[in-house]
Each structure stands twice: as structure tokens, then as C-alpha cells.
PLY file of the C-alpha trace (Angstrom):
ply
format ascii 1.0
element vertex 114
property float x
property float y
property float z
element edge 113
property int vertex1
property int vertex2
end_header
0.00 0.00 0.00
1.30 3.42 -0.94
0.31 7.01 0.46
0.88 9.97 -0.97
0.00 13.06 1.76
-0.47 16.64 0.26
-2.36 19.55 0.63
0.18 20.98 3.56
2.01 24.38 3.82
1.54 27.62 5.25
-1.63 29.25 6.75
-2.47 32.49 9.10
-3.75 31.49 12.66
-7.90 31.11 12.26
-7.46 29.84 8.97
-8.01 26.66 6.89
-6.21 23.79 5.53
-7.28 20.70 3.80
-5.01 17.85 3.59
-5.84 14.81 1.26
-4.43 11.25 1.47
-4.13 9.24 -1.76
-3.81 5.74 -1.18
-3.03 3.25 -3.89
-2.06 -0.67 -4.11
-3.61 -3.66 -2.47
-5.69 -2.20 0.39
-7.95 -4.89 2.59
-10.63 -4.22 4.10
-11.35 -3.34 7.13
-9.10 -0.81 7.18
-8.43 2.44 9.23
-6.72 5.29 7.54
-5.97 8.04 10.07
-3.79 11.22 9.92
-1.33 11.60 12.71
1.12 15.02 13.33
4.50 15.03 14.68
5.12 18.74 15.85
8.90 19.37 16.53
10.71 17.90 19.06
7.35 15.99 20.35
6.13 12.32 19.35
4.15 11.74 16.57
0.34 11.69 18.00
-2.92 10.25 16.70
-5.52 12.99 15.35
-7.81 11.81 13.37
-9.20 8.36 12.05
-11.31 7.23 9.54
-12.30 3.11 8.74
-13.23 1.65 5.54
-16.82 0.83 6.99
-17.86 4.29 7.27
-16.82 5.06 10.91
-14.57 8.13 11.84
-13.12 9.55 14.71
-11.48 12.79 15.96
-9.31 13.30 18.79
-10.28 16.11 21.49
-7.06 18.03 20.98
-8.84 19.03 17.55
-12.33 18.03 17.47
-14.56 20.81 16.92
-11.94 22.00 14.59
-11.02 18.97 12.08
-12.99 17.08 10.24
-11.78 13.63 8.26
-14.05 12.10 5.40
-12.81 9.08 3.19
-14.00 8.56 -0.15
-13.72 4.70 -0.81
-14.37 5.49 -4.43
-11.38 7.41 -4.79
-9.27 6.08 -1.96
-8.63 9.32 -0.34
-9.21 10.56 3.13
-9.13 14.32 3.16
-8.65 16.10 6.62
-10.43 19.53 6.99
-8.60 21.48 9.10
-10.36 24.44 10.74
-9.52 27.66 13.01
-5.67 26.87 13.04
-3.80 27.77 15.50
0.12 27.76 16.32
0.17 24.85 17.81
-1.61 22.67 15.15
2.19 23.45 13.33
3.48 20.24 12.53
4.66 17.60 9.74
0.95 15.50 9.00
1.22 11.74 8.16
-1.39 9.29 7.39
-1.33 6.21 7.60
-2.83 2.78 6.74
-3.86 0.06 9.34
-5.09 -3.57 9.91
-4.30 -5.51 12.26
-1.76 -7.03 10.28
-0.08 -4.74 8.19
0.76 -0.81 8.36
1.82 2.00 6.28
3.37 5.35 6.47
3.12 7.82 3.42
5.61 10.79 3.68
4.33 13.62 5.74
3.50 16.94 4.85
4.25 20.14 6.18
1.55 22.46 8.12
2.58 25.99 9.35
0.53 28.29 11.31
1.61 32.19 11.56
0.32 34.66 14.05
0 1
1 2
2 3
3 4
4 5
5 6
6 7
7 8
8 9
9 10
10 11
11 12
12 13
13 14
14 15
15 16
16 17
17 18
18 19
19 20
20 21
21 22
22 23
23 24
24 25
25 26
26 27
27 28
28 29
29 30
30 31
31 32
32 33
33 34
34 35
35 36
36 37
37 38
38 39
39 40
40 41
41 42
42 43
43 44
44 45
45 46
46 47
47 48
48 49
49 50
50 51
51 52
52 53
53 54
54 55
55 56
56 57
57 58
58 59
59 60
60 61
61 62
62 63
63 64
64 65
65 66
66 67
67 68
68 69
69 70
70 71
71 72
72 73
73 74
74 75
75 76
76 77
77 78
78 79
79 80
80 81
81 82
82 83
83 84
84 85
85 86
86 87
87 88
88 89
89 90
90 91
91 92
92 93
93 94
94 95
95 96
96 97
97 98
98 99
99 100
100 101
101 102
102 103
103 104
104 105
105 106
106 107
107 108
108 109
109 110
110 111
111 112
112 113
């Protein structure tokens, strides 16, 4: 399975983002394809996750703020990101999951400015 992550760069603080995760190659299902962020100098953390059968999830540091929706059709997940702030900064992954496999795609770059 390959990811390909884009939609990153640079936003002002209370601003929007959408980032969009292609995926590609011989997915099984169930899956879960979540977005996690890795700000700098901290561990890369869960945010967002959304499973082939139709049910999502957000994390409380962003819910309210983020939304995830997967297209099955397409195989993309797209992350909606709402309301920035500085500290939603960080390098955005996603990543593919069952309990027997996992994938990283690169990550992509999200930079909030006062």
C-alpha cells in the first residue's frame, strides 16, 4: 500500500487547511486510515481516524476544529482542518492500518503564523 499526503504548507492562525491522502495498491478491508502530526521535538500523536466501513473519529485536541471524510471510491481521506492555530504546526502523516499490516506515506508540512 502506498500514500501519498499533500495539501500541507503555510496558513495564518484562524485559517483553513485541507489535507488529502491518496492511497493506492492492495488495500484490505477493514481498514483504518488516520492522519497523525508530529510537531517538533514531540512524538508523533494520533488525530484523526477514519475506517473503511464508514466510521470516523477525531481526537479532542482538535475536534470541533477537524474534520476527516474518506472517499472509498477514490481512496482518499481528506482532513479539513479548521480555526488553526500555532500549535496545530506540525509535519501531517497518514497512515494505513489492519491488524496485520501498516503504512506510512511521507508527511507533509503544516505551518501556522500569528
Amino acid at each position: 500500500v502506498q500514500l501519498q499526503a499533500s495539501g500541507g504548507g503555510l496558513a495564518q492562525a484562524g485559517g483553513s487547511l485541507t489535507l488529502s491522502c491518496a492511497a493506492s495498491g492492495s488495500m484490505k478491508r477493514p481498514n483504518d486510515i488516520s492522519w497523525y502530526r508530529q510537531a517538533p521535538g514531540k512524538r508523533r500523536k494520533l488525530i484523526a481516524k477514519a475506517g473503511s466501513e464508514g466510521v470516523t473519529n477525531v481526537e479532542d485536541p482538535v475536534k470541533g476544529r477537524f474534520t476527516i471524510s474518506r472517499d472509498n471510491t477514490k481512496n482518499t481521506v481528506d482532513l479539513k482542518m479548521n480555526n488553526l492555530k500555532l500549535e496545530d504546526t506540525a509535519v501531517y502523516y497518514c497512515n494505513y492500518w489492519r491488524h496485520d499490516e501498516s503504512y506510512w506515506g511521507q508527511g507533509t508540512l503544516v505551518t501556522v503564523s500569528s
